[in-house]
C-alpha positions in Angstrom: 0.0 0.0 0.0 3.1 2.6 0.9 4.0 2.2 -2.7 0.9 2.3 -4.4 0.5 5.6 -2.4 3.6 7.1 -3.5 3.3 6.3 -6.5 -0.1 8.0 -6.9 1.2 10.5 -5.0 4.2 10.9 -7.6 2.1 11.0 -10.7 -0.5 13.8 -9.4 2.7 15.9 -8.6 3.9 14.9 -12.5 0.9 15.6 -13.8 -0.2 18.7 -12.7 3.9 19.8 -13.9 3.4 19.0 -17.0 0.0 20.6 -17.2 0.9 23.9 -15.8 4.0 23.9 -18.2 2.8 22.3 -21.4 2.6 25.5 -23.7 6.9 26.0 -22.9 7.7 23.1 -24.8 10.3 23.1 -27.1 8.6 20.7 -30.2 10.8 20.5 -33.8 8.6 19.7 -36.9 10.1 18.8 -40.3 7.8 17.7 -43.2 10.4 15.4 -44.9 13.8 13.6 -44.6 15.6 16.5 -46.5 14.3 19.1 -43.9 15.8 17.0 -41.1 19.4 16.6 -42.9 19.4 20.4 -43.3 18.6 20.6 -39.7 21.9 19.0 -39.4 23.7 19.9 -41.7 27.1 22.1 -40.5 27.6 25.8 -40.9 29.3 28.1 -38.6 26.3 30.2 -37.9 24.2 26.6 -36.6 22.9 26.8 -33.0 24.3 23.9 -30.9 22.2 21.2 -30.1 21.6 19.5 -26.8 21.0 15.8 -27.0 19.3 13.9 -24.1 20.7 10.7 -22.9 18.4 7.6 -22.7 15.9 10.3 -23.3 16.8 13.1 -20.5 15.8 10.8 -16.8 15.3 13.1 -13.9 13.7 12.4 -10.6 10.1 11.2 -11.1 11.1 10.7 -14.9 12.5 7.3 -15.5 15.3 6.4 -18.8 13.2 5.6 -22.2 9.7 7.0 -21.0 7.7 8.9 -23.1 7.1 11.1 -20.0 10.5 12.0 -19.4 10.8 12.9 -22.9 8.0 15.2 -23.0 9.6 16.7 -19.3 12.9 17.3 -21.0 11.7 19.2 -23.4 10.7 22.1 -21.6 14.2 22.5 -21.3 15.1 22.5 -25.1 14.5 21.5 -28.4 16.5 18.3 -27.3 17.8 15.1 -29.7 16.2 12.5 -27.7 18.3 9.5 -27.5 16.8 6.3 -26.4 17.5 2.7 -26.7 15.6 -0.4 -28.1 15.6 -3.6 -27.0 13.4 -7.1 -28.1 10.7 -9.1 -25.6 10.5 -12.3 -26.3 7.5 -12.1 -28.4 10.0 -10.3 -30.9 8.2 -6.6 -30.1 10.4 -3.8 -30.2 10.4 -1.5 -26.8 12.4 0.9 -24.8 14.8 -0.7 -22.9 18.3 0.2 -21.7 19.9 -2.7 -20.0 19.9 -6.5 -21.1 18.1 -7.2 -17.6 15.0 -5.4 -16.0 16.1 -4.9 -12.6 17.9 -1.4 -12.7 14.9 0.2 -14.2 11.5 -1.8 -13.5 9.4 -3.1 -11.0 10.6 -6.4 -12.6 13.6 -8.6 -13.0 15.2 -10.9 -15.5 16.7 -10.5 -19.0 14.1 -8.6 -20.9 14.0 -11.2 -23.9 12.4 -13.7 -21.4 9.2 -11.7 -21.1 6.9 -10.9 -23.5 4.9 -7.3 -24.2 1.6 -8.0 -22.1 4.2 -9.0 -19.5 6.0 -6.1 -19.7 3.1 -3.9 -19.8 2.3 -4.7 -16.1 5.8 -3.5 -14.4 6.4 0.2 -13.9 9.8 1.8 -14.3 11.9 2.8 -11.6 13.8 6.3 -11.8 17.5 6.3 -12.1 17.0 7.2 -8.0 15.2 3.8 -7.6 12.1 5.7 -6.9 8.5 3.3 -8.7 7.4 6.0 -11.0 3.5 5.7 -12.2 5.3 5.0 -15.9 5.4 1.9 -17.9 7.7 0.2 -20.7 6.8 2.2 -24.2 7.3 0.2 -27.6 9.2 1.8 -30.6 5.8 2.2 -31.9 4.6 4.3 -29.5 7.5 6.2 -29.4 7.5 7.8 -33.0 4.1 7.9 -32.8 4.2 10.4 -30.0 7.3 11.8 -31.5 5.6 12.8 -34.8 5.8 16.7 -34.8 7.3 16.5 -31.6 10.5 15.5 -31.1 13.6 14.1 -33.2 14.0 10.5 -31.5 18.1 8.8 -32.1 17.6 5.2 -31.6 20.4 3.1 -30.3 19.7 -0.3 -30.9 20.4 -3.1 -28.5 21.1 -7.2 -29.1 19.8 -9.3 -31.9 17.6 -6.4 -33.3 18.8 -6.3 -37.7 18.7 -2.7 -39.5 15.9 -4.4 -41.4 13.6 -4.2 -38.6 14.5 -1.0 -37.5 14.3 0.8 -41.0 11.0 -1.1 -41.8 9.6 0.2 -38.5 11.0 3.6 -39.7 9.4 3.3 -42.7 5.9 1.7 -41.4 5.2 4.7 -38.7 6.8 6.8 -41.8 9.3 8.5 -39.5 12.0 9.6 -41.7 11.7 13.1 -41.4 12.7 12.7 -37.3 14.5 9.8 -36.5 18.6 9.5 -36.7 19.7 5.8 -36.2 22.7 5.1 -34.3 25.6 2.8 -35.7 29.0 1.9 -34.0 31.2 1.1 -36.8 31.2 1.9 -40.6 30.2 -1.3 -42.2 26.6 -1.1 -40.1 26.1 2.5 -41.0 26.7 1.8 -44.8 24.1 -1.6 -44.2 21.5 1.1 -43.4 22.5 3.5 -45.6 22.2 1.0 -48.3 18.0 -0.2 -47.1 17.6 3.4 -47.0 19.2 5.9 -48.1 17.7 9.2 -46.8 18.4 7.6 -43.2 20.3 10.3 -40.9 22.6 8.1 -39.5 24.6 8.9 -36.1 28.0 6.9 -37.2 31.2 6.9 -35.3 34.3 9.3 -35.8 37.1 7.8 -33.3 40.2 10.0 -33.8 41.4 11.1 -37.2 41.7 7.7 -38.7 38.5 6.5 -37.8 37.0 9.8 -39.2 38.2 9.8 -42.5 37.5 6.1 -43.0 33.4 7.3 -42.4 34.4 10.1 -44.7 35.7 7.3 -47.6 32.7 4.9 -46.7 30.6 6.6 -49.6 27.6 7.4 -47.3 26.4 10.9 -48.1 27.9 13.1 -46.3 24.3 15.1 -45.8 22.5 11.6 -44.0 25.6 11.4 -41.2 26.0 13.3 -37.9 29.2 11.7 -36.0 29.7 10.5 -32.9 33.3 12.1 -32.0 33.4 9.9 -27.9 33.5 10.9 -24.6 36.6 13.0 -24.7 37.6 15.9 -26.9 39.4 15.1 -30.2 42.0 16.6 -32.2 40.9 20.0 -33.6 41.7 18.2 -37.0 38.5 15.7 -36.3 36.1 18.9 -36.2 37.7 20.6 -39.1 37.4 17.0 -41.3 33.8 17.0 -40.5 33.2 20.2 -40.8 34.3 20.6 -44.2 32.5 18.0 -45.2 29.2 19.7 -43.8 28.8 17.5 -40.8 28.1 18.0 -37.4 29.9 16.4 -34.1 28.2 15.1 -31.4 30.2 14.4 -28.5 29.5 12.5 -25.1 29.4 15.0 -22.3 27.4 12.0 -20.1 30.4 11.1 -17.3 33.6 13.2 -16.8 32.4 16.2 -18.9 29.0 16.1 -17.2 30.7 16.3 -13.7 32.8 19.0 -15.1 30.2 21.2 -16.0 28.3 20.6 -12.5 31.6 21.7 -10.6 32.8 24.4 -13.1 28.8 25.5 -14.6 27.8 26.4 -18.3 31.1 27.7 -19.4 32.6 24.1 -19.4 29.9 23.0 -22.3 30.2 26.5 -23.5 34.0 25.6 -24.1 33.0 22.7 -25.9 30.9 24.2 -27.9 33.9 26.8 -29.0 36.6 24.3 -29.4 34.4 22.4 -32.6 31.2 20.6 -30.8 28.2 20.8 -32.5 26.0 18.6 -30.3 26.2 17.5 -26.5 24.9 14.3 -25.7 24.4 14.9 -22.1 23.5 13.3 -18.8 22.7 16.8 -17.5 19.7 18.7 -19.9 18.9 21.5 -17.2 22.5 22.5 -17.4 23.5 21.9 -20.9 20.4 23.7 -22.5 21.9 26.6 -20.8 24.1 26.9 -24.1 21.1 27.8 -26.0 20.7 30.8 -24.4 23.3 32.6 -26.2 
């Protein structure tokens, strides 16, 4: 009974947020695929863009939730990053880890339970705190994100680029979802089933940079994932000249940086050649928007 309460308690307190602070939202709209590659297409004069890690979790706002994604964009326009996984019933949903502990009320690897099971556990914030939230499928998630939201989906254990890009393609989400890839030869698999993907594609030190820039993906459908520490300067300029942007990995050590130090660490990156921060910390890192 405790829990129940708090959680009911929990999602009046949500609710009423969200209500009384619906009309600040920051919502990005693009009618087709080529409006979403100008979006990110590199030029000096480009705003930065803040990028929300497993979708921007807060307290009360759980990873991969719809809710939290809609609660983190009050903050920003934000790239919402979020991961799918498989139930065993071969359904697509939002899932982080291999195992449901961490985040649910549940426990297990989620490939042993299938969707109605899944629909009955709520998710846990990244406090431990029972939120009133459940598991969302990829579905759901660009159907809410239509006119919304752009939605970069990291995909998780035994799920092919057919089935992604065919869910792409069925919910007709090309014009606001960026796929993420961790090597070249997967990036040019789904560049290849589709080829007006934006693909998120790694760009590990100069090497690994200009073997994406030789893959013969066009440049236009990549934005590139630079890591979790600064690069050379010559990584930046190589993409740049080619007309893409960088996203780098604040989530960890740049993170804490930036919550000992404040904005002007992010605002450094920014300066030094990022384009986009993929960040643990949206309240913080939106703050580089404001100039």
């Amino acid at each position: 009974m405790k829990t129940w309460k708090r959680i009911t308690q929990l999602g009046l307190i949500l609710s009423l947020s969200v209500f009384l602070q619906a009309q600040e939202k920051h919502y990005l709209a693009f009618e087709s695929s080529a409006q979403l590659q100008e979006y990110f297409r590199w030029s000096p004069d480009k705003a930065p863009i803040v990028s929300a890690h497993r979708g921007g979790p807060m307290e009360g706002y759980p990873e991969n939730c719809i809710e939290t994604f809609e609660h983190a964009l009050l903050y920003a326009p934000c790239l919402l990053e979020c991961d799918v996984a498989k139930s065993k019933d071969s359904v697509l949903v939002m899932m982080h880890d291999r195992t449901l502990d961490r985040t649910t009320t549940g426990s297990g690897p989620v490939g042993d339970y299938a969707l109605e099971e899944l629909r009955r556990l709520y998710l846990k914030d990244n406090q431990g705190n029972v939120t009133p939230y459940r598991i969302p499928t990829l579905a759901e998630v660009l159907d809410w994100a239509r006119g919304r939201a752009i939605v970069e989906l990291d995909i998780k254990r035994s799920i092919t680029p057919e089935e992604i890009v065919a869910m792409i393609r069925e919910k007709q989400a090309l014009n606001y979802t960026v796929v993420i890839t961790y090597n070249t030869e997967t990036a040019k698999q789904y560049h290849t089933l589709e080829p007006q993907l934006m693909i998120s594609a790694s760009a590990r030190g100069i090497e690994g940079t200009q073997r994406l820039l030789e893959s013969g993906i066009d440049p236009k459908c990549i934005v590139a994932f630079v890591g979790v520490y600064e690069p050379e300067k010559e990584v930046y300029d190589l993409l740049h000249e080619n007309g893409i942007q960088a996203i780098l990995g604040t989530m960890g050590n740049l993170d804490r940086k930036a919550e000992k130090h404040g904005i002007s660490v992010y605002k450094k990156l920014i300066g030094n050649g990022a384009d986009i921060l993929a960040t643990n910390n949206v309240p913080l890192a939106a703050g580089v928007l404001d100039k």
